[in-house]
HTML snippet that shows the backbone in 3Dmol.js (N, CA, C, O; Angstrom):
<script src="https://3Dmol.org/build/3Dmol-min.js"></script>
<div id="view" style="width:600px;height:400px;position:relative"></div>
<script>
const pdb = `
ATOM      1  N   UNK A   1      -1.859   1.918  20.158  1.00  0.00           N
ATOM      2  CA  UNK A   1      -2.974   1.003  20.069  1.00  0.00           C
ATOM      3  C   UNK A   1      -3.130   0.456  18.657  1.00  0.00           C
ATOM      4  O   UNK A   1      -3.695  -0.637  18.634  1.00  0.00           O
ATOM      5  N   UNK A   2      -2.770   0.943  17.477  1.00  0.00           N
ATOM      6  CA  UNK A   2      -3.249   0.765  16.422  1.00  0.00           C
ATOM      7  C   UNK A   2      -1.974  -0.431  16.032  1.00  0.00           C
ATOM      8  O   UNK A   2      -2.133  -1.438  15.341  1.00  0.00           O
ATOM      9  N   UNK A   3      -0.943  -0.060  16.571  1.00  0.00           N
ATOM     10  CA  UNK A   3       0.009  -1.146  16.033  1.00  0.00           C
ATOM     11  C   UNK A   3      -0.276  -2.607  16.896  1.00  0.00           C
ATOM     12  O   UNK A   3       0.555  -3.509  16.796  1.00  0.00           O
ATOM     13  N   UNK A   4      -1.684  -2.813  17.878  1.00  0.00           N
ATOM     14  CA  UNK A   4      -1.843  -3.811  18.380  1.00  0.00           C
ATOM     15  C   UNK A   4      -2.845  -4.977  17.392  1.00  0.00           C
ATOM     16  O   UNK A   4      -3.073  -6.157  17.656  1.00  0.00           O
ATOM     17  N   UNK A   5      -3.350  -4.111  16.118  1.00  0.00           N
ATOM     18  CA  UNK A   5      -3.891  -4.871  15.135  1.00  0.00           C
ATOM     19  C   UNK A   5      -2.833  -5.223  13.867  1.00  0.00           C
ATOM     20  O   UNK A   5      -2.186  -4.451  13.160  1.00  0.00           O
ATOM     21  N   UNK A   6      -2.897  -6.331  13.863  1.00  0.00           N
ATOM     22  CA  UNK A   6      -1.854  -6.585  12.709  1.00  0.00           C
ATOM     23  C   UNK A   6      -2.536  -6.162  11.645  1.00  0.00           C
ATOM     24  O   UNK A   6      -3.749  -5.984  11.536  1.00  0.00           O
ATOM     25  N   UNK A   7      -1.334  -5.951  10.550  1.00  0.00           N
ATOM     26  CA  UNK A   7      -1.593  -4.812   9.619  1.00  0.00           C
ATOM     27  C   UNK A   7      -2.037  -5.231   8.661  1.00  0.00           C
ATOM     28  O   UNK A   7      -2.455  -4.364   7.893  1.00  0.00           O
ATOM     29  N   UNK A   8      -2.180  -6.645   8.212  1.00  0.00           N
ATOM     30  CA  UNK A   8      -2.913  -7.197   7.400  1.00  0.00           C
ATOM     31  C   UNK A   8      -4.307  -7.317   7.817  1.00  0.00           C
ATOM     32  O   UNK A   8      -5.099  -7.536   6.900  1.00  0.00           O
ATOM     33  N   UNK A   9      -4.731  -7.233   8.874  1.00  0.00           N
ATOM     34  CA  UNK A   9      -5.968  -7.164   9.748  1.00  0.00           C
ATOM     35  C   UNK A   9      -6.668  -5.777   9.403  1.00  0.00           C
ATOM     36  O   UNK A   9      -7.881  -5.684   9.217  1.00  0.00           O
ATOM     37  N   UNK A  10      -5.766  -4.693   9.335  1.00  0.00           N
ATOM     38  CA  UNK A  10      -6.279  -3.349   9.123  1.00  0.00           C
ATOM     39  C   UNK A  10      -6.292  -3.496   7.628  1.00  0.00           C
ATOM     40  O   UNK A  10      -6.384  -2.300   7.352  1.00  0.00           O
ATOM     41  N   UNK A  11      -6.272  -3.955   6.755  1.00  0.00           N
ATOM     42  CA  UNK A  11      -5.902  -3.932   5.013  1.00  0.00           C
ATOM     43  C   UNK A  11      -7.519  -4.264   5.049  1.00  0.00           C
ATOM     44  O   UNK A  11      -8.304  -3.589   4.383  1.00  0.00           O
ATOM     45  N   UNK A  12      -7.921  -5.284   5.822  1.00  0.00           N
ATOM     46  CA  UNK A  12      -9.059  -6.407   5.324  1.00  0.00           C
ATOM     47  C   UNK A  12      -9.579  -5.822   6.214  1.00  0.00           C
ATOM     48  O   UNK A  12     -10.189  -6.573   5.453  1.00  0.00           O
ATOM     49  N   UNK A  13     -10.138  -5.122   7.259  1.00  0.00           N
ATOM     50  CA  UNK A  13     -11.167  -4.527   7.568  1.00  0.00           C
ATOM     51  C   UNK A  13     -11.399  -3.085   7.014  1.00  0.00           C
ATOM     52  O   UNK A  13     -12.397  -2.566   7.514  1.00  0.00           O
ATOM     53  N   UNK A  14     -10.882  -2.474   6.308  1.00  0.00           N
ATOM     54  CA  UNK A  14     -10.984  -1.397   5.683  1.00  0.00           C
ATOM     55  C   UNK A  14     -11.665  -1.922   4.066  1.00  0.00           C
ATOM     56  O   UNK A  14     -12.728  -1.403   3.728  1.00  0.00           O
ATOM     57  N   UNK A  15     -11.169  -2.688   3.367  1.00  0.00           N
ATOM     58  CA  UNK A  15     -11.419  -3.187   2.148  1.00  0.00           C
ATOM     59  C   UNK A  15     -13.004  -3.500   2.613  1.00  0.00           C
ATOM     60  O   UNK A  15     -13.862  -2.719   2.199  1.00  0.00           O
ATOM     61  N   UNK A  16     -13.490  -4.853   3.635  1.00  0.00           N
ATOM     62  CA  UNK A  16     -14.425  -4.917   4.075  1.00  0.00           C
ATOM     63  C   UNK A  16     -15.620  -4.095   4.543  1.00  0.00           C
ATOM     64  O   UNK A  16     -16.792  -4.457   4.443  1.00  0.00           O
ATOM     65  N   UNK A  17     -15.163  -2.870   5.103  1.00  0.00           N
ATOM     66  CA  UNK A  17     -16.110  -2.375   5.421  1.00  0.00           C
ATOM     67  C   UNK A  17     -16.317  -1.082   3.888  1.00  0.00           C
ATOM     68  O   UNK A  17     -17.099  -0.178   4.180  1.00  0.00           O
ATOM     69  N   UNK A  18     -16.047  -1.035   3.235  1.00  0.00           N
ATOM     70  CA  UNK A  18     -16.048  -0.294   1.822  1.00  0.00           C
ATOM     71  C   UNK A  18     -17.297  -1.742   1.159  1.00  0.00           C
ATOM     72  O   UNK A  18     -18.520  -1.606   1.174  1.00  0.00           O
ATOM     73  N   UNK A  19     -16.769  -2.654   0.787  1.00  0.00           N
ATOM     74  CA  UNK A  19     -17.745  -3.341  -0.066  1.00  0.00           C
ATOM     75  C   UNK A  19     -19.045  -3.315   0.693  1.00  0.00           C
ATOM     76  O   UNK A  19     -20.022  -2.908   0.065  1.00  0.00           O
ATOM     77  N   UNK A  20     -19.225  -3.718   2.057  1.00  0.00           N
ATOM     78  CA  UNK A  20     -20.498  -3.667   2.780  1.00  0.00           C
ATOM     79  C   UNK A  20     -20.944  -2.238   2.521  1.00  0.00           C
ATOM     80  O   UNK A  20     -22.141  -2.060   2.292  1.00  0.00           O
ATOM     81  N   UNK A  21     -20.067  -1.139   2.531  1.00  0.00           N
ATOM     82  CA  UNK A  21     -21.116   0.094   2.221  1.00  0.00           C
ATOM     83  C   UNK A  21     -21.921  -0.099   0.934  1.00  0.00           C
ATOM     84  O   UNK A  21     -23.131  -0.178   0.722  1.00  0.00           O
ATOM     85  N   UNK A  22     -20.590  -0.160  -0.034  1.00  0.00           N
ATOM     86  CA  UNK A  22     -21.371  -0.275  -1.457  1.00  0.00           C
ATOM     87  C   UNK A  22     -21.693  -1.396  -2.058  1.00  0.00           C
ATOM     88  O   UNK A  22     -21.662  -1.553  -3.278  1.00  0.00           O
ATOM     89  N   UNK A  23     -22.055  -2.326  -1.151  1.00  0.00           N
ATOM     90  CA  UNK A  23     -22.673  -3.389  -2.073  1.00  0.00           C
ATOM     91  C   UNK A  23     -24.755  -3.430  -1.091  1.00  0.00           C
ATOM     92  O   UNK A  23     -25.245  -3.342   0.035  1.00  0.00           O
ATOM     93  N   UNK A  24     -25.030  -3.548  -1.998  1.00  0.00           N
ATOM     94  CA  UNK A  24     -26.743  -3.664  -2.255  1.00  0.00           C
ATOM     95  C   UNK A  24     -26.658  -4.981  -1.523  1.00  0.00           C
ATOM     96  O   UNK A  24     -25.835  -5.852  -1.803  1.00  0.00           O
ATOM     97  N   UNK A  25     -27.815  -5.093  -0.301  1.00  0.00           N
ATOM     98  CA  UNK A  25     -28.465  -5.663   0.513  1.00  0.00           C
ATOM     99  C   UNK A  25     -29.872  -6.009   0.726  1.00  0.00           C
ATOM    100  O   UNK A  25     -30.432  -4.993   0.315  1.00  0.00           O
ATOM    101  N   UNK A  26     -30.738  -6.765   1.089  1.00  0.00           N
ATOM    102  CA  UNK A  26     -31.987  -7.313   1.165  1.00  0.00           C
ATOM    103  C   UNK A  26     -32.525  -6.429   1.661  1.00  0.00           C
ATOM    104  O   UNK A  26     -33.747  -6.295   1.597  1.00  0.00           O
ATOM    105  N   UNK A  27     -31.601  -5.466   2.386  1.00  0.00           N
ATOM    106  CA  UNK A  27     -32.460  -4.544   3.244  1.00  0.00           C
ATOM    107  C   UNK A  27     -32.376  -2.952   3.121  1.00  0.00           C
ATOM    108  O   UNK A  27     -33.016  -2.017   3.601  1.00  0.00           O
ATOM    109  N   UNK A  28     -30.928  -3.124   1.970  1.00  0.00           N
ATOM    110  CA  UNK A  28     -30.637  -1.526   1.747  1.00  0.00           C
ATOM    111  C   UNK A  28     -30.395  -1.545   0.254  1.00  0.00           C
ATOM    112  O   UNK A  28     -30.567  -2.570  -0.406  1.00  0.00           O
ATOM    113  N   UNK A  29     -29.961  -0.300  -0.315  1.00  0.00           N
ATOM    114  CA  UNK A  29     -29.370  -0.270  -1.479  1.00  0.00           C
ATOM    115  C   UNK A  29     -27.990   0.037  -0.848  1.00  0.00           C
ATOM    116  O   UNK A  29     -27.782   0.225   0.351  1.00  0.00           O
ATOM    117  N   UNK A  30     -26.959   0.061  -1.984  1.00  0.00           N
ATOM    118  CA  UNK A  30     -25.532   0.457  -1.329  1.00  0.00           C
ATOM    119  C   UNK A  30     -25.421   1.260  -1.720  1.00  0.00           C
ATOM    120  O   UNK A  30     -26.174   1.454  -2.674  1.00  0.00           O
ATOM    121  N   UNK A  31     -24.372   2.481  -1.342  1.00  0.00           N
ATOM    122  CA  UNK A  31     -24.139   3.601  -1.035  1.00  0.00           C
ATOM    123  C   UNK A  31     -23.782   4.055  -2.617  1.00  0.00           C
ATOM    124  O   UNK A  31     -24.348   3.673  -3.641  1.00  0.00           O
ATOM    125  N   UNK A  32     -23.031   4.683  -2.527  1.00  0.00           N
ATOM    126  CA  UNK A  32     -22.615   5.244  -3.352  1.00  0.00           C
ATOM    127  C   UNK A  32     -20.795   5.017  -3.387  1.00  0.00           C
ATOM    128  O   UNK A  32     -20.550   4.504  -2.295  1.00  0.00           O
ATOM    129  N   UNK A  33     -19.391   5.191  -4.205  1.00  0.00           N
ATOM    130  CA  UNK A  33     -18.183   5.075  -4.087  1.00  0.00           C
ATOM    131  C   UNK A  33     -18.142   6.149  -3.147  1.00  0.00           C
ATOM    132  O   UNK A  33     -17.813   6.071  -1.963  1.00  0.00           O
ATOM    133  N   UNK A  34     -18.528   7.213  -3.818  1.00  0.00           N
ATOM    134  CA  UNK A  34     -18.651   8.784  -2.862  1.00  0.00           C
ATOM    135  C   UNK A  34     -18.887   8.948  -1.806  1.00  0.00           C
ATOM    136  O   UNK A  34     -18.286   9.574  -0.933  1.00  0.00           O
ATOM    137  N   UNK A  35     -20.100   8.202  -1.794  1.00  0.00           N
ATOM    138  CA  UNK A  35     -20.606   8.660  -0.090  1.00  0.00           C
ATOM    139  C   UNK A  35     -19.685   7.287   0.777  1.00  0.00           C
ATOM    140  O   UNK A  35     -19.801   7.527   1.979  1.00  0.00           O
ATOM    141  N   UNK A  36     -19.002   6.227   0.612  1.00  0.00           N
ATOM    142  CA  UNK A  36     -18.487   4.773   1.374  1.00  0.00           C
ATOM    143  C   UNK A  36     -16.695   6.163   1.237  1.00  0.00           C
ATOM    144  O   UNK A  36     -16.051   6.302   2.277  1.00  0.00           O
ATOM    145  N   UNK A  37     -16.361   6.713   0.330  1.00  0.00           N
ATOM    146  CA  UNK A  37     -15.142   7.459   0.812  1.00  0.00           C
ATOM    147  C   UNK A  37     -15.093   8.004   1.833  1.00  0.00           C
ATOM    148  O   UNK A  37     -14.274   7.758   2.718  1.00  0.00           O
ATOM    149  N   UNK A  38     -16.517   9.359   1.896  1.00  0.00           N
ATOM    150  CA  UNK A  38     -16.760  10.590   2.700  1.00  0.00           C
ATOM    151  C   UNK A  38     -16.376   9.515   4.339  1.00  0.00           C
ATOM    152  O   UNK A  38     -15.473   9.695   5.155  1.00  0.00           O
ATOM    153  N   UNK A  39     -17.603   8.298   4.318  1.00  0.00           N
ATOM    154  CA  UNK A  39     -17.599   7.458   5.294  1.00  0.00           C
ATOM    155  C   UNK A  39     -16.230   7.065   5.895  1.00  0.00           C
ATOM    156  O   UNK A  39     -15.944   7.217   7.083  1.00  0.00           O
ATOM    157  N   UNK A  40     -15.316   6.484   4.843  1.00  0.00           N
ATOM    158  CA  UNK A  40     -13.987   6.252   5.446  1.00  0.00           C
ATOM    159  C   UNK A  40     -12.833   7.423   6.115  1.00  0.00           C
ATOM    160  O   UNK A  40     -12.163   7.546   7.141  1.00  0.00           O
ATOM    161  N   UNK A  41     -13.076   8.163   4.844  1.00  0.00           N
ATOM    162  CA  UNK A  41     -12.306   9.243   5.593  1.00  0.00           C
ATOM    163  C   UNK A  41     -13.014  10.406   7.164  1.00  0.00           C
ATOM    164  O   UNK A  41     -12.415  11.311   7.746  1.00  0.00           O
ATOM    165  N   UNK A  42     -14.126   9.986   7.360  1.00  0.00           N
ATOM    166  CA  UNK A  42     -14.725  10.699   8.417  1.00  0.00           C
ATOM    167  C   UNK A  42     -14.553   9.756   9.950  1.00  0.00           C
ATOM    168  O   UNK A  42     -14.720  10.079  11.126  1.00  0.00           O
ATOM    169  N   UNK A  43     -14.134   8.435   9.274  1.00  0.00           N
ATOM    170  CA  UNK A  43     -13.564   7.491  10.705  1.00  0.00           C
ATOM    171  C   UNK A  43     -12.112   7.393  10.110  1.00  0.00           C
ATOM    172  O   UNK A  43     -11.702   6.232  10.093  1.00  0.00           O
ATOM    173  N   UNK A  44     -11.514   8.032   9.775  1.00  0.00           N
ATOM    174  CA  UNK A  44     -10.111   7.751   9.710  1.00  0.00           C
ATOM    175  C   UNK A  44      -9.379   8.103  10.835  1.00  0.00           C
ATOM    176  O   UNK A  44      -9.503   9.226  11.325  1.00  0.00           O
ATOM    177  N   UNK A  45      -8.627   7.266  11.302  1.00  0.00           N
ATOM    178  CA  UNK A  45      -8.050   7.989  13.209  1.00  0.00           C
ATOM    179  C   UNK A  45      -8.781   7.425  13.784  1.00  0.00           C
ATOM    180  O   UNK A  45      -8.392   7.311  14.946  1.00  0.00           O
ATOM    181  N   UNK A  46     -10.358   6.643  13.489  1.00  0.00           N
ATOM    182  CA  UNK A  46     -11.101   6.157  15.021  1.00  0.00           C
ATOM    183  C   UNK A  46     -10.964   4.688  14.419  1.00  0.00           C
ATOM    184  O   UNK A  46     -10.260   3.783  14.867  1.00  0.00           O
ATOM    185  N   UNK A  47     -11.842   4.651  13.238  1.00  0.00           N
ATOM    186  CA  UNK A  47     -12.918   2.875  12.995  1.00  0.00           C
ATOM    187  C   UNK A  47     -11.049   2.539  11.858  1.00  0.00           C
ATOM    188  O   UNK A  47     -10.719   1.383  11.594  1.00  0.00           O
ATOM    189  N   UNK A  48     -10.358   3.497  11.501  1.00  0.00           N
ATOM    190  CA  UNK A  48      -9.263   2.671  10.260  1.00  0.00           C
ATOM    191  C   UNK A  48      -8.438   3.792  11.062  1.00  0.00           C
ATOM    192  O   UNK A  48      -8.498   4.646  11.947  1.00  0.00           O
ATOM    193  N   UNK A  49      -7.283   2.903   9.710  1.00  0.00           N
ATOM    194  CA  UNK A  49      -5.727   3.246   9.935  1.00  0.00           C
ATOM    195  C   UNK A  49      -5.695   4.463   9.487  1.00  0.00           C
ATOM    196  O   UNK A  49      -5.559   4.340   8.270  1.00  0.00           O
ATOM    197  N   UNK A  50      -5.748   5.788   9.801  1.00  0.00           N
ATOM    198  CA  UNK A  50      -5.088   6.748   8.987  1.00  0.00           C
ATOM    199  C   UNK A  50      -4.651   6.598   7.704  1.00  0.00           C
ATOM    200  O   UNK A  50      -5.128   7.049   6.663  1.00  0.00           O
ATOM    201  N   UNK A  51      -3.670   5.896   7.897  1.00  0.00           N
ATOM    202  CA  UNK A  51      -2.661   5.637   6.548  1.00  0.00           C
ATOM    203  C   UNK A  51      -2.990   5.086   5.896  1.00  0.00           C
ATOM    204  O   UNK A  51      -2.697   5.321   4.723  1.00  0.00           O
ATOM    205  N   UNK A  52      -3.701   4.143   6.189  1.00  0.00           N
ATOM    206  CA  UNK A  52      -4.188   2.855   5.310  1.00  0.00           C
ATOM    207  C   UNK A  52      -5.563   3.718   4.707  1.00  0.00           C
ATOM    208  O   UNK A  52      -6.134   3.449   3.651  1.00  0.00           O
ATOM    209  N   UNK A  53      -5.819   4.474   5.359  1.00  0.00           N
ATOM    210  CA  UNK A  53      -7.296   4.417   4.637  1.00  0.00           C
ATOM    211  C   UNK A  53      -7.154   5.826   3.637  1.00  0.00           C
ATOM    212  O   UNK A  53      -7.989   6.062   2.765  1.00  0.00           O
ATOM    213  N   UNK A  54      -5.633   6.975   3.975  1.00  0.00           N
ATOM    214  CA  UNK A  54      -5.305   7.697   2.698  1.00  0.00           C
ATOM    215  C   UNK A  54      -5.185   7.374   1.593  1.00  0.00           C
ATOM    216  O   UNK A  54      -5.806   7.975   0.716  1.00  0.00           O
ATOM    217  N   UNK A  55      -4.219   6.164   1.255  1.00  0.00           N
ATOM    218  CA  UNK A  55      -4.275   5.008   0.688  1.00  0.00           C
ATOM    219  C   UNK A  55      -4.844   4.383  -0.190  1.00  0.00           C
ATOM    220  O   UNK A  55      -4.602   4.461  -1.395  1.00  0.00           O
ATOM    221  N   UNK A  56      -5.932   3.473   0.515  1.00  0.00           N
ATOM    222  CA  UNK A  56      -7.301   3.059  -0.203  1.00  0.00           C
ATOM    223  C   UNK A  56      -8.066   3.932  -0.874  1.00  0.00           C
ATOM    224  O   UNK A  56      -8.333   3.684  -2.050  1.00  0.00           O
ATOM    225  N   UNK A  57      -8.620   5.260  -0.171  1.00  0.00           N
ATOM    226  CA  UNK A  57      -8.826   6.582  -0.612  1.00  0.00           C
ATOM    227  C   UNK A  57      -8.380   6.596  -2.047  1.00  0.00           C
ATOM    228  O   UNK A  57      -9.271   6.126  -2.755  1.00  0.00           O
ATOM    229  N   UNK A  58      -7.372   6.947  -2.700  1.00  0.00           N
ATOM    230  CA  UNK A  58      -6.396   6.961  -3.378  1.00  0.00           C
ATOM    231  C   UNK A  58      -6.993   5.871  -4.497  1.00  0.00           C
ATOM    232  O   UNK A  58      -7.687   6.006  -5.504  1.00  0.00           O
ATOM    233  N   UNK A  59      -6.446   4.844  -3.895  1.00  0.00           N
ATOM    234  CA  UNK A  59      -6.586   4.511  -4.676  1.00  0.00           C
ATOM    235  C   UNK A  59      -7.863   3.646  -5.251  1.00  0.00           C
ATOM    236  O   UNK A  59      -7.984   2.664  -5.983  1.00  0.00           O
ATOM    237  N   UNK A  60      -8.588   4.358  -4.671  1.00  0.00           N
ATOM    238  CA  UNK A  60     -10.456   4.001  -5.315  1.00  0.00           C
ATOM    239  C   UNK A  60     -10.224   5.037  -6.350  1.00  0.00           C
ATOM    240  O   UNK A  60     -10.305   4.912  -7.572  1.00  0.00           O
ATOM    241  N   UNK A  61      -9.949   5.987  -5.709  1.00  0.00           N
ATOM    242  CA  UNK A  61     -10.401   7.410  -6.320  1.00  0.00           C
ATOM    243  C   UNK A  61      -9.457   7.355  -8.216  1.00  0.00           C
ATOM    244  O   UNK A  61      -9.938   7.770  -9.270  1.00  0.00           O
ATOM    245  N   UNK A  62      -7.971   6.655  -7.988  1.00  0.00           N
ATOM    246  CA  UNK A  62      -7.794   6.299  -9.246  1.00  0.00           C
ATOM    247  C   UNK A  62      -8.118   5.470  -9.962  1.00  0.00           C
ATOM    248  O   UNK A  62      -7.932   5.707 -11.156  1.00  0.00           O
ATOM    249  N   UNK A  63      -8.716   4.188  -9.601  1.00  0.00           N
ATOM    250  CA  UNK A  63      -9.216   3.236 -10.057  1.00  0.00           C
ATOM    251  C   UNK A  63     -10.289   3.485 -10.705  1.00  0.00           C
ATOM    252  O   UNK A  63     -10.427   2.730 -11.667  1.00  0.00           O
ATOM    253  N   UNK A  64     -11.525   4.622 -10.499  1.00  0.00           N
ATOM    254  CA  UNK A  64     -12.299   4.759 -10.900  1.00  0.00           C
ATOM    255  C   UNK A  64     -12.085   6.572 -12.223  1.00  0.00           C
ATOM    256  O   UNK A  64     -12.821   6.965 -13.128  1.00  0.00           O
ATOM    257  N   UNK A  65     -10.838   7.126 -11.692  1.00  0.00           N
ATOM    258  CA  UNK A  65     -10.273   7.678 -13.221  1.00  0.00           C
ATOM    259  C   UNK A  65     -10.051   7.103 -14.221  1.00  0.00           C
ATOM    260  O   UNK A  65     -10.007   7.586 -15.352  1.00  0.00           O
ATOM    261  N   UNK A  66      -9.843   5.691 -13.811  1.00  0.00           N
ATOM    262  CA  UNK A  66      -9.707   4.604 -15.390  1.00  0.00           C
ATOM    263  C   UNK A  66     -10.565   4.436 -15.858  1.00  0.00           C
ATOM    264  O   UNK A  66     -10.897   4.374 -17.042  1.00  0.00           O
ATOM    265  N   UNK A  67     -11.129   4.321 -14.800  1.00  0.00           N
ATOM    266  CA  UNK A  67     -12.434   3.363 -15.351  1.00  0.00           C
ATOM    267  C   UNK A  67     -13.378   4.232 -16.442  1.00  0.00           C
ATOM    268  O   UNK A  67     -13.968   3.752 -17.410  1.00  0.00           O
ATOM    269  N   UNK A  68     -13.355   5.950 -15.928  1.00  0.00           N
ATOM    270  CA  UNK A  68     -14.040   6.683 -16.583  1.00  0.00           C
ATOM    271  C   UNK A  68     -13.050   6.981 -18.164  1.00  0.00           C
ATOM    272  O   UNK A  68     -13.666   7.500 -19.095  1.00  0.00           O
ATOM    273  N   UNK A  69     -12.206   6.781 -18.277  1.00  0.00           N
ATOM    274  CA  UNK A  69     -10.580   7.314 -19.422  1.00  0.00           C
ATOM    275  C   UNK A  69     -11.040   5.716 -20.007  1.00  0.00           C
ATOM    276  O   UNK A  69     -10.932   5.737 -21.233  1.00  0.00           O
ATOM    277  N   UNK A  70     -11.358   4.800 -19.681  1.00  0.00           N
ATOM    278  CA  UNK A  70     -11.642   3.311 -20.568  1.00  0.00           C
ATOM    279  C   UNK A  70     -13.093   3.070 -21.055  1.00  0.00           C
ATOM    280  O   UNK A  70     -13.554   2.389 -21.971  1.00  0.00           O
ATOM    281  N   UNK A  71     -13.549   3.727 -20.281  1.00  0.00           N
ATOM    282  CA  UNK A  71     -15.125   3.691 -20.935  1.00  0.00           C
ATOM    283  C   UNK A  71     -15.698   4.938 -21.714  1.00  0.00           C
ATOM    284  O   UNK A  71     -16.857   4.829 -22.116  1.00  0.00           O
ATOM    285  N   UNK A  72     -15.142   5.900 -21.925  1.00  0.00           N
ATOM    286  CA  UNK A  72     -14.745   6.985 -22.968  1.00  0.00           C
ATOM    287  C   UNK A  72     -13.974   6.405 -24.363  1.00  0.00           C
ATOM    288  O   UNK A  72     -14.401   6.848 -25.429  1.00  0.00           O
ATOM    289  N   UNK A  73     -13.095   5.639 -24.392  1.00  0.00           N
ATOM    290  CA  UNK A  73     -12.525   5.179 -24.994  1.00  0.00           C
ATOM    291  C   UNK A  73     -13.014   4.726 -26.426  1.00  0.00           C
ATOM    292  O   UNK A  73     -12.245   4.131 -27.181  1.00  0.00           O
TER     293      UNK A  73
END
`;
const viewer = $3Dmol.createViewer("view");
viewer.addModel(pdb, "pdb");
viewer.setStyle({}, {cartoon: {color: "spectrum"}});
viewer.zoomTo();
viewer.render();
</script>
């Protein structure tokens, strides 16, 4: 079933549903990086790709080691 979504389709609904967690709304605040991960990886296998969303995982999780190693800096 999963190979019936093209895979650029799964890139951009995973990316997508991460900014809607953590981005601030009229009606919410946004989440946290932490809590939009816990979120992805707890639908990984149902709402995303497995793979894709180890991945993304990944690489939030390094993106934001820089970020902390550059703003130390």
């Amino acid at each position: 079933m999963r190979n019936e979504i093209p895979f650029k389709a799964r890139i951009i609904t995973l990316a997508d549903a991460y900014d809607a967690m953590t981005s601030e709304r009229s009606y919410r605040k946004g989440m946290s990086s932490e809590k939009a991960i816990i979120e992805i990886q707890k639908n990984s296998g149902s709402q995303f790709d497995p793979e894709l969303a180890k991945v993304f995982v990944q690489m939030i999780e390094n993106n934001e080691d820089n970020n902390i190693k550059e703003s130390s800096v």
